[in-house]
N, CA, C and O atoms as a DFTB+ gen file, in Angstrom:
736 C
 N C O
     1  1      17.865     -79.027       3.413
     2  2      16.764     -78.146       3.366
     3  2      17.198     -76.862       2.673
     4  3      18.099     -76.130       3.081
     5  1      16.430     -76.655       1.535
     6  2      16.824     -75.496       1.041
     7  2      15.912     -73.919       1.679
     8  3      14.762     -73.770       2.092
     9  1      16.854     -73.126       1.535
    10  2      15.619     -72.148       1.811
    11  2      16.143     -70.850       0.888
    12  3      17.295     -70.423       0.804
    13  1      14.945     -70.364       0.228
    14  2      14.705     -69.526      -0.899
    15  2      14.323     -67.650      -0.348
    16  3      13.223     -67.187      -0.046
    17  1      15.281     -67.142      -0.374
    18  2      15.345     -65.506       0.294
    19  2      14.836     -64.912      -1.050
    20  3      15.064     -65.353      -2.177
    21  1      13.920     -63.555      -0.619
    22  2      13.423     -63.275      -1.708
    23  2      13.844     -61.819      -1.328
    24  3      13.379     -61.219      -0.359
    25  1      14.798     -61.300      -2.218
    26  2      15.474     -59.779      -1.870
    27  2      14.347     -58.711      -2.102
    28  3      13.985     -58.998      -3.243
    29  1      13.667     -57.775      -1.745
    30  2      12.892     -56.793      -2.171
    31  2      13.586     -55.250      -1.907
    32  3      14.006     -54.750      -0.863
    33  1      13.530     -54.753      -3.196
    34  2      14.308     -53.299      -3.566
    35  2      13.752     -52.476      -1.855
    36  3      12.631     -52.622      -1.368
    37  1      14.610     -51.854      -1.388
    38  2      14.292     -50.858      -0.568
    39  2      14.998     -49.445      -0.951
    40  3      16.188     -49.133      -0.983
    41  1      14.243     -48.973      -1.130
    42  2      14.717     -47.458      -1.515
    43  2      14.570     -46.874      -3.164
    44  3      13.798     -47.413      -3.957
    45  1      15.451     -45.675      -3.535
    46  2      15.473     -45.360      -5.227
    47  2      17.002     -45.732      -5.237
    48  3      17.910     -45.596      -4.417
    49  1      16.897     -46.331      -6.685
    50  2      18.506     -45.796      -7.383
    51  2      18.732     -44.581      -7.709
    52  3      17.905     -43.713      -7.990
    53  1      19.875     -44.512      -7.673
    54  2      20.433     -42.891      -7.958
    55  2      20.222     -42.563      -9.400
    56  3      20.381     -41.349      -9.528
    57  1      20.028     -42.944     -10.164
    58  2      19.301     -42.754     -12.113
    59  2      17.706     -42.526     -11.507
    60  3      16.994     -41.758     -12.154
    61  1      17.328     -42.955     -10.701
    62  2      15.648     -42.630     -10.497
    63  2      15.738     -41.348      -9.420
    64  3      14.876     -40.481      -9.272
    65  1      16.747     -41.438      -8.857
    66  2      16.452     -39.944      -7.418
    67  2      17.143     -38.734      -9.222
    68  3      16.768     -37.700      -9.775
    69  1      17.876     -39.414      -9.358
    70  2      18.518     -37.922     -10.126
    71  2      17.011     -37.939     -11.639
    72  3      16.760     -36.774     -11.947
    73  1      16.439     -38.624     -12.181
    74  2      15.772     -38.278     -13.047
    75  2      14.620     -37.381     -12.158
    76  3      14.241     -36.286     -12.573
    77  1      14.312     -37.736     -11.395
    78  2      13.204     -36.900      -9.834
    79  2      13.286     -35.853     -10.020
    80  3      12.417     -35.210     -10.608
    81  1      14.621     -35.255      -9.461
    82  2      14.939     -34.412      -9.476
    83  2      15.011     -32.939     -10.406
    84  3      14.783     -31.740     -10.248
    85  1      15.522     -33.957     -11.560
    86  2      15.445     -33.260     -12.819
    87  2      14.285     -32.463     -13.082
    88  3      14.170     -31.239     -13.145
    89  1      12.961     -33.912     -13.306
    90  2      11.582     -33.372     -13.520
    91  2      11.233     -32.212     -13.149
    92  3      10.686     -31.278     -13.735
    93  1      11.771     -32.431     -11.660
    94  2      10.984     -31.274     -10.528
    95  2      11.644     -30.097     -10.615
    96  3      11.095     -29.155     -10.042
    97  1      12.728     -29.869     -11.202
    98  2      13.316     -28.735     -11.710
    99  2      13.258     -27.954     -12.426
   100  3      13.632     -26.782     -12.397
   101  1      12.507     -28.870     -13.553
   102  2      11.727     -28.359     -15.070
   103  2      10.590     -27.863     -14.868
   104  3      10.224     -26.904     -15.548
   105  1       9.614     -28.519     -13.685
   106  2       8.474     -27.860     -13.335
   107  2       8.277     -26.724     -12.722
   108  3       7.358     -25.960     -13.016
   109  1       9.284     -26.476     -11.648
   110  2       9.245     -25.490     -11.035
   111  2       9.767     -23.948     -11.343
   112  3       9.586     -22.889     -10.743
   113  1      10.796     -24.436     -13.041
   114  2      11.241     -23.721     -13.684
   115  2       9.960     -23.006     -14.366
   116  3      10.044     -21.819     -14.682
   117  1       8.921     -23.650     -14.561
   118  2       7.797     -23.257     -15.566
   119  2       7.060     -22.512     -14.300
   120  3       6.857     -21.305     -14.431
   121  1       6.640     -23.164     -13.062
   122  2       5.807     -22.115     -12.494
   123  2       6.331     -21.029     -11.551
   124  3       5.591     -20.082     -11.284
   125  1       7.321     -21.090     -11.132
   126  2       7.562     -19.737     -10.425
   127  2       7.694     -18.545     -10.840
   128  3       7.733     -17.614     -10.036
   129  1       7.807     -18.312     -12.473
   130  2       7.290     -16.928     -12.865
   131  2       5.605     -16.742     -13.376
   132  3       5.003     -15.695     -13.614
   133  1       5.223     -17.844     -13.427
   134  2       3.637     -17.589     -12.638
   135  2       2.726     -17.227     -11.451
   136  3       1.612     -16.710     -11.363
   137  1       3.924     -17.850     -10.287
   138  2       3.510     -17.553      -9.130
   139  2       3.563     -15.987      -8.907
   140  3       2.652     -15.345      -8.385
   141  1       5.041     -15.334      -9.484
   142  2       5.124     -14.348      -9.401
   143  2       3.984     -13.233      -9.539
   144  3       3.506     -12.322      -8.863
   145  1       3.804     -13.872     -10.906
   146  2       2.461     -13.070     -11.441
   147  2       1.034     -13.020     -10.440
   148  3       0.193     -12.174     -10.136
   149  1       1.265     -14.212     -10.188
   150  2      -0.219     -14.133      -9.716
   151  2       0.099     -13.477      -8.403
   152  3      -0.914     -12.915      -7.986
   153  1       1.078     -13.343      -7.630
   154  2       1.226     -12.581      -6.245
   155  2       1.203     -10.498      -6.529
   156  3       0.803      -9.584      -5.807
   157  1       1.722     -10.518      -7.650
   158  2       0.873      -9.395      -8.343
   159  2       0.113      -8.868      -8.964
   160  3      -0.005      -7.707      -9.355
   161  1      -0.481      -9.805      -9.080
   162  2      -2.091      -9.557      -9.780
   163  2      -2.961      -9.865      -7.997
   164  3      -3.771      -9.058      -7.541
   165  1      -2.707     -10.661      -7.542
   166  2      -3.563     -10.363      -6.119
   167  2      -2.948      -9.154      -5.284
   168  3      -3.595      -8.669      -4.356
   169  1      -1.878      -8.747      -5.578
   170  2      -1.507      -7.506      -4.987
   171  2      -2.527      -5.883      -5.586
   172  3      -3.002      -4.978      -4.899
   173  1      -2.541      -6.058      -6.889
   174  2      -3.670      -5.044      -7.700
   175  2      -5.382      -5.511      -7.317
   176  3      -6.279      -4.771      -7.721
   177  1      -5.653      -6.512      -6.687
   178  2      -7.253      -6.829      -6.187
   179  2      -7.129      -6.502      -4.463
   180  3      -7.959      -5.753      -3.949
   181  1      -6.245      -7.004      -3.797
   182  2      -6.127      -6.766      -2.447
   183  2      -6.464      -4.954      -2.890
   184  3      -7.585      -4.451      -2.955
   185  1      -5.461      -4.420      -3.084
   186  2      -5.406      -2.579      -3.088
   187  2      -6.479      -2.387      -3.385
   188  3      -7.055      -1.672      -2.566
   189  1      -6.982      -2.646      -4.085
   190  2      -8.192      -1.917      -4.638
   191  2      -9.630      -2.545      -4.296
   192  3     -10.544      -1.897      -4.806
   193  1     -10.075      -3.763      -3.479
   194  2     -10.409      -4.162      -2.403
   195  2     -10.509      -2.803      -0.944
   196  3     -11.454      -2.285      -0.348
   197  1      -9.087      -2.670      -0.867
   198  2      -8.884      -2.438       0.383
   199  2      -9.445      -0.493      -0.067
   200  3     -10.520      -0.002       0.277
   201  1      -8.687       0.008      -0.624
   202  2      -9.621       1.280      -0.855
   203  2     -11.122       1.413      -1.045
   204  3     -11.847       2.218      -0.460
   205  1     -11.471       0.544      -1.912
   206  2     -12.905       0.574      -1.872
   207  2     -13.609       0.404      -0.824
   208  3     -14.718       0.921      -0.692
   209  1     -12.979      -0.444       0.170
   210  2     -13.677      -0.489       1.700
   211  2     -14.083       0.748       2.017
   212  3     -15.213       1.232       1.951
   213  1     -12.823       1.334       2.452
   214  2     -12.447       2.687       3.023
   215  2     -13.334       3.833       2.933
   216  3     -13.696       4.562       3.856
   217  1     -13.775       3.926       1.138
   218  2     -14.553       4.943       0.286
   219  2     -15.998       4.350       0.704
   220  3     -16.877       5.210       0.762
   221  1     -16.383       3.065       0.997
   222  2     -17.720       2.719       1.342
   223  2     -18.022       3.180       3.031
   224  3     -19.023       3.661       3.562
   225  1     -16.901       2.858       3.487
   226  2     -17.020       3.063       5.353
   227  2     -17.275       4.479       5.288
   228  3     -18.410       4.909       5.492
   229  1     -16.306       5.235       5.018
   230  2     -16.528       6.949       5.020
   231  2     -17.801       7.195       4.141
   232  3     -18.194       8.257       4.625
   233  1     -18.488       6.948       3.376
   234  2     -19.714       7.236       2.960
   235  2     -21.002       6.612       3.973
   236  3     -21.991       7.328       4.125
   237  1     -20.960       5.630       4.466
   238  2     -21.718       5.382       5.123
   239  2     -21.824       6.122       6.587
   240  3     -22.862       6.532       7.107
   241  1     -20.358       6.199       7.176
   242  2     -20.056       7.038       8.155
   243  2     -20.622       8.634       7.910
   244  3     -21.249       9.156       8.832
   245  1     -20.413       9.308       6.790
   246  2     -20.943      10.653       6.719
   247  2     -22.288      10.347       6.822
   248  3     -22.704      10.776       7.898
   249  1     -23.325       9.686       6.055
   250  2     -24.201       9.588       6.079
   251  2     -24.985       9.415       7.764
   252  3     -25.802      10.235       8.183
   253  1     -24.614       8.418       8.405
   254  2     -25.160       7.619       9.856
   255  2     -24.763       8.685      10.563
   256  3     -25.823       8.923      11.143
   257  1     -23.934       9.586      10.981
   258  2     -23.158      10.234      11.840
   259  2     -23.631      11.995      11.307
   260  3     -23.880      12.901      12.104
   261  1     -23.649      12.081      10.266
   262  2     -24.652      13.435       9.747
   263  2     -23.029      14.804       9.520
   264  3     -22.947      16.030       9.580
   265  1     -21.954      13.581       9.238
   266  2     -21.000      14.505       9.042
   267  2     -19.888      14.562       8.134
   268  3     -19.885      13.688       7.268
   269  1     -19.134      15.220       8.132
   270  2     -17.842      15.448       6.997
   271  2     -17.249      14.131       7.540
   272  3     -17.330      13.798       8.722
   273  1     -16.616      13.376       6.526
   274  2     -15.816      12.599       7.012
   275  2     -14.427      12.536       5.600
   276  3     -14.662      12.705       4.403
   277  1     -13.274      12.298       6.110
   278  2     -12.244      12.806       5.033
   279  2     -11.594      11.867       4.751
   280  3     -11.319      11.213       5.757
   281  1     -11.053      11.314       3.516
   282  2     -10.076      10.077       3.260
   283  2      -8.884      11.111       2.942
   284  3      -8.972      12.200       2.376
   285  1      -7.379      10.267       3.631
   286  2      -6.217      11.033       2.984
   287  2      -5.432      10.420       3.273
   288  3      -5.310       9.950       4.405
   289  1      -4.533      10.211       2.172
   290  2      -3.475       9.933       1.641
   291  2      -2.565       9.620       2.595
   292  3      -2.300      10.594       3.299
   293  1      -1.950       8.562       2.902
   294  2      -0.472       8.612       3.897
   295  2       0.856       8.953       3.374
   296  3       1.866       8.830       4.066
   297  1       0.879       9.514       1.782
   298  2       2.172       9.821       1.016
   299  2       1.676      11.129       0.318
   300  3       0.525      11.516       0.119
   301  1       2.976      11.746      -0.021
   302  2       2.359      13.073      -0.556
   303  2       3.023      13.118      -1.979
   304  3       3.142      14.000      -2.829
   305  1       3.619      11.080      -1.837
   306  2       4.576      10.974      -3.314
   307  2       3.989      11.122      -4.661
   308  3       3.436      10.171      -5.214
   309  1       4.142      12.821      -5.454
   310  2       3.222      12.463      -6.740
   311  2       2.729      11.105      -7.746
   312  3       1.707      11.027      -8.428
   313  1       3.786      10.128      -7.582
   314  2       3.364       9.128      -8.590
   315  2       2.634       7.666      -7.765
   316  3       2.123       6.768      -8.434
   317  1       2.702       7.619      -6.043
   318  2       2.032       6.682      -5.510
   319  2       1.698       7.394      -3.850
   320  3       2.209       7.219      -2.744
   321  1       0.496       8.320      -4.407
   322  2      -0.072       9.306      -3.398
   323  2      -0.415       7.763      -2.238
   324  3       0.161       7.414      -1.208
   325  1      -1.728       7.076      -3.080
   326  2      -2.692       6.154      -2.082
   327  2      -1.472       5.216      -1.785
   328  3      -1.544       4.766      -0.642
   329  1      -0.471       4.829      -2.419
   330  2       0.168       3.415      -2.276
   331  2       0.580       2.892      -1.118
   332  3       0.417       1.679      -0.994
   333  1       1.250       3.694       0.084
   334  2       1.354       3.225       1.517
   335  2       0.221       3.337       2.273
   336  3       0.787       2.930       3.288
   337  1      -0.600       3.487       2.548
   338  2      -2.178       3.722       2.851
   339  2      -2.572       5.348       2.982
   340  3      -1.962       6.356       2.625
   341  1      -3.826       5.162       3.632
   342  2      -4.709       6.005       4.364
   343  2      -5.355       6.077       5.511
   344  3      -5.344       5.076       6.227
   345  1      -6.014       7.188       5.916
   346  2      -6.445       7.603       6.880
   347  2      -8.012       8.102       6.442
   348  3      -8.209       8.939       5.560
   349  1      -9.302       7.304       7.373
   350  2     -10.073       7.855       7.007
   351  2     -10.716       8.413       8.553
   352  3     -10.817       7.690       9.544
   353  1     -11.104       9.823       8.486
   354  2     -11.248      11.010       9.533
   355  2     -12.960      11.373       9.649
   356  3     -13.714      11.618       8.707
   357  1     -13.233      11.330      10.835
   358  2     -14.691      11.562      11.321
   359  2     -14.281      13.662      12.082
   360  3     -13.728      14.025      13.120
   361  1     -14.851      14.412      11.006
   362  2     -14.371      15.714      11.324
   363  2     -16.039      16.181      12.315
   364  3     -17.093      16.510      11.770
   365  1     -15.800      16.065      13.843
   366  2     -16.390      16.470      14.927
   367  2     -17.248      17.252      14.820
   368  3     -18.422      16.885      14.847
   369  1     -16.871      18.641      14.659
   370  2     -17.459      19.799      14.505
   371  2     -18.439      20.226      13.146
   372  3     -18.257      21.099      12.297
   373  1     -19.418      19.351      13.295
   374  2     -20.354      19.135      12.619
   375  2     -21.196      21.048      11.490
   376  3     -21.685      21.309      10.392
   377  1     -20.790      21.852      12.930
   378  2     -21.557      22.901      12.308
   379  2     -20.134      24.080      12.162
   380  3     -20.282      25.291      11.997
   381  1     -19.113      23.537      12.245
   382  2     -17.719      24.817      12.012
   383  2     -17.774      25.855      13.264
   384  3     -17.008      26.817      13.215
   385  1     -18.652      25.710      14.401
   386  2     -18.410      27.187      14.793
   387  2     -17.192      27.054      15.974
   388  3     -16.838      27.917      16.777
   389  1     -16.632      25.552      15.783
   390  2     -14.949      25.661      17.061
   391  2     -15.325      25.127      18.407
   392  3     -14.421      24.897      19.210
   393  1     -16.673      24.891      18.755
   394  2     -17.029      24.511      19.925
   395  2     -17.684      23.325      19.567
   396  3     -18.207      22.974      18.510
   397  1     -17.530      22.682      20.842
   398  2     -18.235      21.056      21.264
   399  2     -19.579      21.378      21.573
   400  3     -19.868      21.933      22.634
   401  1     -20.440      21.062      20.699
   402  2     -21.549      21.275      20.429
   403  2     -22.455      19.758      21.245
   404  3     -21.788      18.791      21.613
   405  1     -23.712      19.786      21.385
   406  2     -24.321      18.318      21.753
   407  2     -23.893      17.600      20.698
   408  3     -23.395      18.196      19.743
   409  1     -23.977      16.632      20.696
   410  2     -23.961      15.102      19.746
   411  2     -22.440      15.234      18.936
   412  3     -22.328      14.730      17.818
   413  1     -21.780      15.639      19.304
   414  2     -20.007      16.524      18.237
   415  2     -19.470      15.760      19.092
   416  3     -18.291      15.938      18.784
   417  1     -19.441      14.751      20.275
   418  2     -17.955      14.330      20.851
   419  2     -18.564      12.751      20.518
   420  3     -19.350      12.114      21.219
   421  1     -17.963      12.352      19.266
   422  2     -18.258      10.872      18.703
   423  2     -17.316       9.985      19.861
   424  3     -18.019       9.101      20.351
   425  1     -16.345       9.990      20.249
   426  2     -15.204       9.208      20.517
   427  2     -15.357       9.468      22.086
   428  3     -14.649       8.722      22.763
   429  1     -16.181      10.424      22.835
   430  2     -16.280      10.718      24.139
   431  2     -15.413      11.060      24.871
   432  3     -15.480      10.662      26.033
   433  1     -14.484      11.770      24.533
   434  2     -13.035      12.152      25.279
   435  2     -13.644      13.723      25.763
   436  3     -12.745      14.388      26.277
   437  1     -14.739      14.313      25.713
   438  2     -14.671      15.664      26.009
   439  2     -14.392      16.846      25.202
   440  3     -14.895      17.959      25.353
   441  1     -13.538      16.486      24.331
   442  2     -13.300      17.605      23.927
   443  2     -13.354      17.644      21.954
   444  3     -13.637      16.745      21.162
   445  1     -13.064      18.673      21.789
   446  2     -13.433      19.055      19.935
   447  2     -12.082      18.811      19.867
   448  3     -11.178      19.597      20.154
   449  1     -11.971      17.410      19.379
   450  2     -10.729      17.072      18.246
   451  2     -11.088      17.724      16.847
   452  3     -12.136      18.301      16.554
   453  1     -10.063      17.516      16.111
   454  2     -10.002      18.219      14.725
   455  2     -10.279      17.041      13.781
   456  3     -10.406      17.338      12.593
   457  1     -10.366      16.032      14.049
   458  2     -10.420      14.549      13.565
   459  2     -10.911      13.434      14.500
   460  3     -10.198      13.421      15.504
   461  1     -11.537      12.819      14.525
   462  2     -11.402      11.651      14.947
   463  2     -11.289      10.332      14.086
   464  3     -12.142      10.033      13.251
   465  1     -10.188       9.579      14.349
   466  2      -9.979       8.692      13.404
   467  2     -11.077       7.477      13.297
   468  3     -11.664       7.079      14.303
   469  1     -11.285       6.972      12.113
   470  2     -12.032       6.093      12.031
   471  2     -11.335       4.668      11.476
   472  3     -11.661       3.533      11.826
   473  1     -10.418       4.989      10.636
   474  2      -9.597       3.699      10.037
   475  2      -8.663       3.886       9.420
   476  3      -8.776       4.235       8.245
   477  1      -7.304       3.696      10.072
   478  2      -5.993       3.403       9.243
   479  2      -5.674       2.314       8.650
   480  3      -5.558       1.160       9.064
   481  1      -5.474       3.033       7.115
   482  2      -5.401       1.578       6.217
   483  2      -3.688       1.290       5.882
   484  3      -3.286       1.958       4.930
   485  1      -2.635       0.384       6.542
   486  2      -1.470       0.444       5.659
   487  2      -1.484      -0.833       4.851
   488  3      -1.965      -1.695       5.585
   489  1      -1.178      -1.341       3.690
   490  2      -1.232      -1.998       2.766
   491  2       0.336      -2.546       2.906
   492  3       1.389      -1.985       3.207
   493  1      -0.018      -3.913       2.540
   494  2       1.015      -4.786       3.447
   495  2       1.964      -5.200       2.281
   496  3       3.117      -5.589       2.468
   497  1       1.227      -5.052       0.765
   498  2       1.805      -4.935      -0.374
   499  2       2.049      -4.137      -1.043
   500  3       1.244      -3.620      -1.819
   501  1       3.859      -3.664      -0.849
   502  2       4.782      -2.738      -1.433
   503  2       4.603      -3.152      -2.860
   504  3       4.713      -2.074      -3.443
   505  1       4.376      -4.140      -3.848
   506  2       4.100      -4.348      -4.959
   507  2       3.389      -3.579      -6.016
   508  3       3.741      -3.492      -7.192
   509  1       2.110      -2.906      -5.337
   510  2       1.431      -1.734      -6.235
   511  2       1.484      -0.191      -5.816
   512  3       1.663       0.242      -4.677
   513  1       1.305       0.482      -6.892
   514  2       0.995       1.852      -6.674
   515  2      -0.318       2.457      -6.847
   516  3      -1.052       1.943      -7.691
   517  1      -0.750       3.497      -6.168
   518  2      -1.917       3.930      -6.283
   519  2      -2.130       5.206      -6.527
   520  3      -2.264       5.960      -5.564
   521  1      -2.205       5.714      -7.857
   522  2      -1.408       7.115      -8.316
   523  2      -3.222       7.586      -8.483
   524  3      -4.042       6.740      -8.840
   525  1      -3.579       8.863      -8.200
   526  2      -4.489      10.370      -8.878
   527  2      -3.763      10.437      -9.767
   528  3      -2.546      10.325      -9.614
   529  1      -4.323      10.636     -10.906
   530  2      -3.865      11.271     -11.787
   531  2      -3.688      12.601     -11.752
   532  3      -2.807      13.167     -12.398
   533  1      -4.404      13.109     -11.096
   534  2      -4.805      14.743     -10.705
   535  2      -4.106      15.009      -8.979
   536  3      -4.417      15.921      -8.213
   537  1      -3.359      14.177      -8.794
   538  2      -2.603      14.547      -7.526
   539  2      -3.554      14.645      -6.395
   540  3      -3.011      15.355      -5.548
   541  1      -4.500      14.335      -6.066
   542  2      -5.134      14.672      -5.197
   543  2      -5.315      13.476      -4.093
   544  3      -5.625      12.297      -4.259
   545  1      -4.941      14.372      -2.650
   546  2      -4.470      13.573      -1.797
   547  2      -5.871      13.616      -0.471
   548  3      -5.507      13.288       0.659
   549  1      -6.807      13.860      -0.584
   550  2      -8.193      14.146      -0.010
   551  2      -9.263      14.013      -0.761
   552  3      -9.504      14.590      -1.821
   553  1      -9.957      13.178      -0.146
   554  2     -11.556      13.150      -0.731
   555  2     -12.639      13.480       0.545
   556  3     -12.474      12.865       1.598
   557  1     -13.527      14.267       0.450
   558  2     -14.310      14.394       1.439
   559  2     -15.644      14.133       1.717
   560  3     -16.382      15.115       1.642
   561  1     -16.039      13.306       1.952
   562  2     -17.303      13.052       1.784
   563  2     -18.451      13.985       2.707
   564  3     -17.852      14.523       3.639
   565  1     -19.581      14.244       2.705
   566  2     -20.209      15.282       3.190
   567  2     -21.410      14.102       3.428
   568  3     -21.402      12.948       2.999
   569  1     -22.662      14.917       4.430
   570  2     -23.294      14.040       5.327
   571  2     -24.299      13.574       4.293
   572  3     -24.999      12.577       4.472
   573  1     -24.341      14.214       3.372
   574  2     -25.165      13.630       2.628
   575  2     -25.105      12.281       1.293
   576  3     -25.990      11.847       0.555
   577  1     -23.919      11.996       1.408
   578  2     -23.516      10.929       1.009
   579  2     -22.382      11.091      -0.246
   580  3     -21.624      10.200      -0.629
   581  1     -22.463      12.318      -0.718
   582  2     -21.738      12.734      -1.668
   583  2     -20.594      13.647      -1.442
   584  3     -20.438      14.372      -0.459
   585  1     -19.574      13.490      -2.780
   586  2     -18.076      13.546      -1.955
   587  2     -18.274      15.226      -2.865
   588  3     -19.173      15.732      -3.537
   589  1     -16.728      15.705      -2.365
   590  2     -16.531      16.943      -2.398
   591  2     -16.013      16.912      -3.966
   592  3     -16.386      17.936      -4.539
   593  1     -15.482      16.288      -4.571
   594  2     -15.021      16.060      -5.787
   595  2     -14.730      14.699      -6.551
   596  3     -14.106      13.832      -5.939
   597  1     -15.247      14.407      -8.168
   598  2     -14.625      13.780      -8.498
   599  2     -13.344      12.935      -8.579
   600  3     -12.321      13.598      -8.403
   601  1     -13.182      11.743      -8.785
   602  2     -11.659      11.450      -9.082
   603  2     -11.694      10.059      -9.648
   604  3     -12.663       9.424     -10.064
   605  1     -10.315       9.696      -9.566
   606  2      -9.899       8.349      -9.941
   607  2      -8.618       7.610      -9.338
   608  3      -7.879       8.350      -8.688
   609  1      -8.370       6.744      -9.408
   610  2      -7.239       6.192      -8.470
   611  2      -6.676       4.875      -9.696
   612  3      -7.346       4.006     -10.255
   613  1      -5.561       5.111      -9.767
   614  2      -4.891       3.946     -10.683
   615  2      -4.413       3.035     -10.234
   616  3      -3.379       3.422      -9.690
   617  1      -4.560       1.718     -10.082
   618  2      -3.802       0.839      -9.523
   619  2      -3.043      -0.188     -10.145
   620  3      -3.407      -1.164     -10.801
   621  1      -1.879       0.231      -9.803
   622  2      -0.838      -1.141     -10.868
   623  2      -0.168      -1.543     -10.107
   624  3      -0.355      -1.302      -8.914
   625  1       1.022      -2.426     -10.624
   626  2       2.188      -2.551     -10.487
   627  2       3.214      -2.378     -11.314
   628  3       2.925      -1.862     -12.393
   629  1       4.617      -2.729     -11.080
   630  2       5.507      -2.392     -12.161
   631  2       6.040      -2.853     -13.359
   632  3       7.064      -2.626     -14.005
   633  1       4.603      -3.897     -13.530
   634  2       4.580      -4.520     -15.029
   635  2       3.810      -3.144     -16.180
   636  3       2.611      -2.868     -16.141
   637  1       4.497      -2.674     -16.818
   638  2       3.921      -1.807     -17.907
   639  2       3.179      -2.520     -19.208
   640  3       3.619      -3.382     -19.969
   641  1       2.040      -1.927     -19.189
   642  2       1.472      -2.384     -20.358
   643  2       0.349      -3.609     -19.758
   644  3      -0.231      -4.414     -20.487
   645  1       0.222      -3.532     -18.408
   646  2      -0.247      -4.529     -17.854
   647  2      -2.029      -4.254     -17.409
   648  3      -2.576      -3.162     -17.255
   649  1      -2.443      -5.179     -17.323
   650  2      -4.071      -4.674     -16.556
   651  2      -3.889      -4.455     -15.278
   652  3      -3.633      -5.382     -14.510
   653  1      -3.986      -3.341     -14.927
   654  2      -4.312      -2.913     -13.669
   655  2      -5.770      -2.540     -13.534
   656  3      -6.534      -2.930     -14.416
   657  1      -6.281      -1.764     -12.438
   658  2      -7.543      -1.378     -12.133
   659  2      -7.558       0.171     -11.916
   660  3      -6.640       0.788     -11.375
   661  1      -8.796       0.770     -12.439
   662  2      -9.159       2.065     -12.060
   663  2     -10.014       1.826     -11.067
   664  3     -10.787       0.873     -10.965
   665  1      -9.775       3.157      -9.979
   666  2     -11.436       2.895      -9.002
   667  2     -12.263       4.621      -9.675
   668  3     -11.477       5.561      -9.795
   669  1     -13.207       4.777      -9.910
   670  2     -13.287       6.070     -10.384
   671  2     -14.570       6.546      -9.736
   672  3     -15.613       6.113     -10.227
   673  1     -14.655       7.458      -8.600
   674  2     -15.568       8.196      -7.920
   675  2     -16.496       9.418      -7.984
   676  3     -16.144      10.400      -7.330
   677  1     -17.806       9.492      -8.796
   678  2     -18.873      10.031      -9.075
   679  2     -19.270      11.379      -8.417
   680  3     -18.259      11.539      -7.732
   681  1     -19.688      11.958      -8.276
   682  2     -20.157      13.418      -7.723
   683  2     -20.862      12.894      -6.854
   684  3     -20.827      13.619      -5.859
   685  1     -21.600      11.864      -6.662
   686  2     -23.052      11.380      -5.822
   687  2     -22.268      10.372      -4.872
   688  3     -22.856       9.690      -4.033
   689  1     -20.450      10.321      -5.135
   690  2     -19.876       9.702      -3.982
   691  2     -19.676       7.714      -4.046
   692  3     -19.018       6.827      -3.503
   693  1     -20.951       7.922      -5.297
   694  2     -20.868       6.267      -6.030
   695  2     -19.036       5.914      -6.482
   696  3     -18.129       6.744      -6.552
   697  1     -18.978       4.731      -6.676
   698  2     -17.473       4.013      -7.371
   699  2     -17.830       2.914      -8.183
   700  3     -18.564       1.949      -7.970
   701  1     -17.040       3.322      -9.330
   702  2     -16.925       2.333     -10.060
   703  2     -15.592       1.120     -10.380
   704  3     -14.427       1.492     -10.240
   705  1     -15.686       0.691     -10.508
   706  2     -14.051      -0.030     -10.575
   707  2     -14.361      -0.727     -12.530
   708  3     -15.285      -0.980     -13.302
   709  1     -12.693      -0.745     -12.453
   710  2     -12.010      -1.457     -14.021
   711  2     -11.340      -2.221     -13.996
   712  3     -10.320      -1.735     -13.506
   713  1     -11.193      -3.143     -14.197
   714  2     -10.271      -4.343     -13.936
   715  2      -9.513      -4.472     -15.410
   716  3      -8.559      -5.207     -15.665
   717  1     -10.122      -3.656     -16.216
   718  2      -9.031      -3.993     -17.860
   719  2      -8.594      -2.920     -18.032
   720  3      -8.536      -2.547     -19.203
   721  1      -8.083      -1.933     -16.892
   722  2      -7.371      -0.854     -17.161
   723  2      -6.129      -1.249     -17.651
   724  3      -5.626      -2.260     -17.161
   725  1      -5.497      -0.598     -18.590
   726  2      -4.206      -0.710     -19.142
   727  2      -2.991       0.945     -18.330
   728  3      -2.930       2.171     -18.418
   729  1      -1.998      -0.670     -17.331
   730  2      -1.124       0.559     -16.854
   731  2      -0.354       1.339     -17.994
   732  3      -0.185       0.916     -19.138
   733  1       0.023       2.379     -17.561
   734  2       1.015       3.670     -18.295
   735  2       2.422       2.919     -17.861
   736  3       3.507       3.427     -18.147
């Protein structure tokens, strides 16, 4: 009685694990300085995302609340003022005269704070900067919806020559954003 075994390959040869390998080496050679990119290019939309929140909350907040409300800076570093975050401030004392007036204790603690906070922003990506050109580390918005001054906010990273974004803020407290800003 004969009997006929029929061998079937289990596994790779080592010319097929090592050509594998190879491939996947060549590929990954091609995209990980893409990935790069793209983790800084979503680092320049997150930032400027995340400020624009901020500039919409404090405008709406002055407006609903009938008061000053202040964005500022968590760095006082001339070339990346916004870049570690901000602080945006609900200022109490609605009419300046130092006293807790009716409807002035937003947060209900009793007493005339000099601030009450409304939202700390820290930005979780060290990757961009967020430079004024004009150094300015306060914007204030007033109850009527409009801010105390013009400005602009640059947002890059440390690719030069690269598209970053402007956010650029109107007298009437409006924003515009640029997405084909060219960094310095």
């Amino acid at each position: 009685m004969k009997t006929d075994f029929i061998y079937k390959q289990a596994g790779l040869t080592l010319l097929e694990l090592m050509a594998t390998v190879g491939i996947a080496a060549i590929l990954a050679a091609f995209a990980l300085p893409n990935f790069s990119i793209m983790v800084k290019n979503n680092c320049i939309t997150t930032s400027s995302n995340s400020i624009i929140s901020s500039f919409h909350v404090a405008r709406s907040e002055a407006v609903k609340r009938q008061a000053t409300v202040t964005i500022t800076a968590a760095s006082a570093d001339a070339t990346n003022e916004w870049g570690t975050g901000w602080d945006v401030t609900l200022d109490e004392d609605r009419n300046n005269n130092g006293a807790l007036d009716s409807g002035e204790d937003y947060n209900g603690n009793g007493a005339l704070d000099a601030a009450a906070l409304i939202r700390t922003v820290s930005l979780g990506c060290n990757l961009t900067t967020i430079d004024d050109p004009d150094d300015l580390t306060t914007f204030v918005y007033q109850p009527s919806g409009f801010i105390d001054r013009m400005g602009t906010l640059e947002v890059c990273d440390d690719r030069t020559a690269e598209n970053g974004s402007v956010i650029s803020l109107s007298a009437t407290g409006r924003i515009n954003t640029e997405s084909d800003f060219v960094c310095p």
